[in-house]
C-alpha positions in Angstrom: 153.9 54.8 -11.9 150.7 56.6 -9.8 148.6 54.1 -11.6 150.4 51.3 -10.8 150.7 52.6 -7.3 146.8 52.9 -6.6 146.2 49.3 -8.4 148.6 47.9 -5.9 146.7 50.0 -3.1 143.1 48.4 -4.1 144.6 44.5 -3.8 145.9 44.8 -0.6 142.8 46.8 0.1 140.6 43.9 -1.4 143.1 41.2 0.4 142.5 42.6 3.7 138.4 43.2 3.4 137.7 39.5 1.8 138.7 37.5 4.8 137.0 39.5 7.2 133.6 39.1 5.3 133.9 35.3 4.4 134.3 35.6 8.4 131.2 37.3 9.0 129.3 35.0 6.3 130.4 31.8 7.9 129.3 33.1 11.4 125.4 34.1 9.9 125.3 30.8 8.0 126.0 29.0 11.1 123.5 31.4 13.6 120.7 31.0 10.6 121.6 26.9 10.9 120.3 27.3 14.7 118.2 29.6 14.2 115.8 30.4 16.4 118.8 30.3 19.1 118.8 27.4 21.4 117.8 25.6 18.6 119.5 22.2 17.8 120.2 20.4 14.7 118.4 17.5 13.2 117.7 15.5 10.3 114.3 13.2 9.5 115.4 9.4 8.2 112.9 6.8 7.0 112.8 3.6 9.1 113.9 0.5 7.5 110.6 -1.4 8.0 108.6 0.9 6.0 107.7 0.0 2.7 106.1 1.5 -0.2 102.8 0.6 -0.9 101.7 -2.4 -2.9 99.2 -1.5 -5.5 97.4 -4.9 -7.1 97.6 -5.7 -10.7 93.9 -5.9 -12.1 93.9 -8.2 -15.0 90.8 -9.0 -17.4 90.9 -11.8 -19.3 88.4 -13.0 -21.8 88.2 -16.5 -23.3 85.9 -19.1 -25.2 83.6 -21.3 -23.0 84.7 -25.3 -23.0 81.2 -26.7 -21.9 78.0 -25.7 -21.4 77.9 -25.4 -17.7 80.2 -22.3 -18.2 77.5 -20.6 -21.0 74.7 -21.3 -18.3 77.1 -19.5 -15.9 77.5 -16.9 -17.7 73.9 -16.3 -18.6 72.7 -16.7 -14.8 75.2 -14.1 -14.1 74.0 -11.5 -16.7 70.6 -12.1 -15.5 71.7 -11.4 -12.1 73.2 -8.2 -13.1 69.9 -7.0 -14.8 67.7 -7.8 -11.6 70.3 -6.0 -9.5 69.9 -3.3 -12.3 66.1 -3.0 -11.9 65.7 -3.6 -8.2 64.6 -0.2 -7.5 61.9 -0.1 -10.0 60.4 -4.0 -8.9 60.7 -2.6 -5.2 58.4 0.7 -6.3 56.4 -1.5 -8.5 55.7 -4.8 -6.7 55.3 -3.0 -3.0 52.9 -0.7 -1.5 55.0 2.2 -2.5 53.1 3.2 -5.2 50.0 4.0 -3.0 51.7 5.6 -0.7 53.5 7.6 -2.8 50.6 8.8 -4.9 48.4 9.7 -2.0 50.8 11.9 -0.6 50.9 13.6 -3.3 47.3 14.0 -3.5 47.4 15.6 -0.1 50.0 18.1 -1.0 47.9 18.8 -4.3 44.6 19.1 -2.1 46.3 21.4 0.5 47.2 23.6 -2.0 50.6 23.4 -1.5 53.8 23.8 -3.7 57.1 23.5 -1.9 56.1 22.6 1.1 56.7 19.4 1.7 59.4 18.7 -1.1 58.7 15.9 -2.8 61.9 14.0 -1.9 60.8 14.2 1.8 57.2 12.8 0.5 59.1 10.1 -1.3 61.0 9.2 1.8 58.4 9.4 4.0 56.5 6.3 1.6 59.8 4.5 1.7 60.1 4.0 5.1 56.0 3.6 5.4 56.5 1.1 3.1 59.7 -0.7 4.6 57.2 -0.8 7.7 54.8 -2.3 6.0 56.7 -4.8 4.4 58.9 -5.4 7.1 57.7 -9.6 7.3 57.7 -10.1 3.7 61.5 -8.9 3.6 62.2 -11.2 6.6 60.7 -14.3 4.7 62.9 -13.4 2.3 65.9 -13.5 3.7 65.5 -16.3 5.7 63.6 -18.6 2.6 66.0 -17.0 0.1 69.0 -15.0 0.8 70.2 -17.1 3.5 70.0 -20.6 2.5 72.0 -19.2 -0.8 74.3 -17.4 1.2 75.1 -20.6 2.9 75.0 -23.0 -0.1 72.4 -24.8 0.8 70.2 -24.1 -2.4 70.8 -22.4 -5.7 69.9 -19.9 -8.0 66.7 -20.9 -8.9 65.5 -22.0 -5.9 66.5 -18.9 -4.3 64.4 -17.3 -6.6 61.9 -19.0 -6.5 61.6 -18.9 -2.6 62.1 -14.7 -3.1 59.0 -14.9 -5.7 56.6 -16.8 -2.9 56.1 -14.1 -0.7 55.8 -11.0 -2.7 53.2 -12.9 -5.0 51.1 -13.5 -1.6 51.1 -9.8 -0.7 49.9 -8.9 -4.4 47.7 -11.8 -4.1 46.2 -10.5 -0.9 45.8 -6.8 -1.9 43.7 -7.6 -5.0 41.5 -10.4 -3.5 38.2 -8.1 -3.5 39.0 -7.2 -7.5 40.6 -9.6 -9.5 39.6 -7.7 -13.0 42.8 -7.0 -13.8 44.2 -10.4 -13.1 41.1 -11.5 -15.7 42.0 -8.6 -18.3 45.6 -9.7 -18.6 45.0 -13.0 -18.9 42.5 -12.8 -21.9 44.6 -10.3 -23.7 47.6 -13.1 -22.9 45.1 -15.8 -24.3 45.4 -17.6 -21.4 43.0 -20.0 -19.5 40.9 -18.9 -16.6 43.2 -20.2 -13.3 42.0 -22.2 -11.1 44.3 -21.4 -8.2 46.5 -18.1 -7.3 49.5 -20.6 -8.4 48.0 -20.6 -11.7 49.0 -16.9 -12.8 52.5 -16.5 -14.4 54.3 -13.7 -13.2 54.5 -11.5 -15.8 50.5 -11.5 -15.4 50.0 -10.6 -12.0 52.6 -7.7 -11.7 50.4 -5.4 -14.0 47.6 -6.4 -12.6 48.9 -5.4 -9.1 50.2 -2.1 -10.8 47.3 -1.1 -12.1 45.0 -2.0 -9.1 47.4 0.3 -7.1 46.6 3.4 -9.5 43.6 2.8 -9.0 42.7 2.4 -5.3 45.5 5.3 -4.8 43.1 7.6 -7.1 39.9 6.2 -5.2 41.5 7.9 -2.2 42.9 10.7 -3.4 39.4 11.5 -4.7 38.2 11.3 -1.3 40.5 13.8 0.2 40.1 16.2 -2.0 36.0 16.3 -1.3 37.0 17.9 1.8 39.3 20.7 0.5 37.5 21.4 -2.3 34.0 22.2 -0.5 36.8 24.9 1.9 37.3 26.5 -1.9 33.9 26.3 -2.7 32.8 28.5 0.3 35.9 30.7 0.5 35.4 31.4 -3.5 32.0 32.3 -3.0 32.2 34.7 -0.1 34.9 36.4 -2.1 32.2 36.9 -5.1 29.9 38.4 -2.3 32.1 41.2 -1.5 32.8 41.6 -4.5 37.0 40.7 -4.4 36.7 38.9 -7.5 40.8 39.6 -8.4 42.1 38.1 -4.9 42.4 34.5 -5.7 40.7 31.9 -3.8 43.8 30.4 -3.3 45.2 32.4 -1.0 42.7 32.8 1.6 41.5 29.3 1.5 45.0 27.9 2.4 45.6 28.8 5.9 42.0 27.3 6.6 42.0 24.2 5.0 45.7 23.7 7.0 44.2 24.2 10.0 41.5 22.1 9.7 44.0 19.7 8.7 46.1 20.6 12.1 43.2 20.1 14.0 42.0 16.8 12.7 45.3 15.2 13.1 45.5 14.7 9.4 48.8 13.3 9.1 48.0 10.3 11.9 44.9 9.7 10.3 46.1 9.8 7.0 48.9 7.1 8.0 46.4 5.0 9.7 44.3 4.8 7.3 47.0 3.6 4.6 47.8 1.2 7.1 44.4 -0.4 7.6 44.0 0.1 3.3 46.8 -2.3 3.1 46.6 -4.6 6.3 43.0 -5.3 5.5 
């Protein structure tokens, strides 16, 4: 009976309590709703104009040619893709680039320098003395070439065609004092002495121009380095005379032969001259 007594105490114990605290719950779960207080209640819906976004389908689909005109089509295209493929090299290779590149190089080299200037600033630096330099052949260009073909007017090979005019006339016109190349190639080609600039292919002339550009870049990088190297010459030997035969040359000669380049403006002459090598 006392048992039964203090279970009957806890229920109405418990019966009393639980109430009270679902009470207290309810009151917190409603101040945490508008929390922080003066807070109001909201909810976020999605308009009904918006849609989802459309992603395209890509499909590839590969089948047989029916005439020839559609084999010819293809083959211009993949031809296309392979010029477009080797554009930079033809616009090092067929441009003044090559010089300029090379002879800034030289310079560095002569200077004595070997971080300073990085060679991707050098490189830039021939791009955009090239772009310069080539600025009217580019414009012929696109106004011969790109343009009519842009607008229909001609075709493929026409369009190339009229892009192959002006670049031969700038290689044409940069090897006019030395055509040995031009003569080399064609009797290893066993080809026939031409008669006119028309009368070399192509495939001739653009290693002839490559290989005249190695070589007039190496004529003047020969020249710049007479300079530099006579600085060496007399720094090396006054070393000897006091008998510092373990500082190397090297060091002491390179803050004079910059300053001598400081002084003479080497950097403006240097671009004139490249100038006036290939406006000639």
């Amino acid at each position: 009976m006392k048992s039964l007594r203090i279970i009957l105490s806890l229920l109405v114990i418990f019966s009393s309590v639980t109430p009270a605290f679902s009470q207290s719950v309810t009151n917190q779960g409603t101040q945490n709703r508008n929390f922080p207080q003066g807070s109001t209640q909201g909810r976020t819906e999605l308009r009904n104009d918006v849609r989802q976004p459309l992603v395209p389908n890509v499909a590839v689909q590969i089948s047989e040619p029916r005439s020839g005109r559609e084999v010819a089509f293809s083959v211009r295209l993949l031809v296309l893709l392979t010029l477009l493929t080797l554009a930079p090299s033809i616009l090092i290779l067929t441009t003044c680039f090559l010089r300029f590149s090379i002879v800034l190089d030289f310079i560095k080299r002569a200077l004595s320098l070997q971080q300073v200037p990085p060679t991707s600033v050098l490189n830039g630096i021939a791009f955009f003395m090239t772009l310069f330099v080539m600025w009217p052949t580019f414009s012929r260009i696109y106004n011969n070439a790109y343009k009519p073909m842009s607008d229909g007017t001609i075709g493929i090979e026409e369009a190339f065609t009229q892009a192959e005019t002006p670049i031969r006339e700038f290689m044409f016109i940069q090897m006019e004092k030395d055509t040995s190349y031009i003569s080399m190639f064609m009797n290893m080609a066993h080809l026939e002495k031409p008669d006119t600039p028309a009368d070399v292919p192509t495939y001739i002339l653009i290693p002839s121009y490559i290989l005249h550009e190695l070589s007039v870049a190496f004529k003047i990088g020969v020249l710049l380095y007479i300079p530099f190297i006579i600085v060496d010459m007399v720094v090396a030997s006054i070393l000897m005379a006091m008998g510092m035969m373990m500082l190397p040359p090297v060091q002491i000669s390179m803050p004079f032969k910059l300053i001598l380049f400081v002084l003479v403006d080497g950097w403006g002459l240097l671009t004139q001259q490249l100038f006036v090598s290939v406006l000639h």
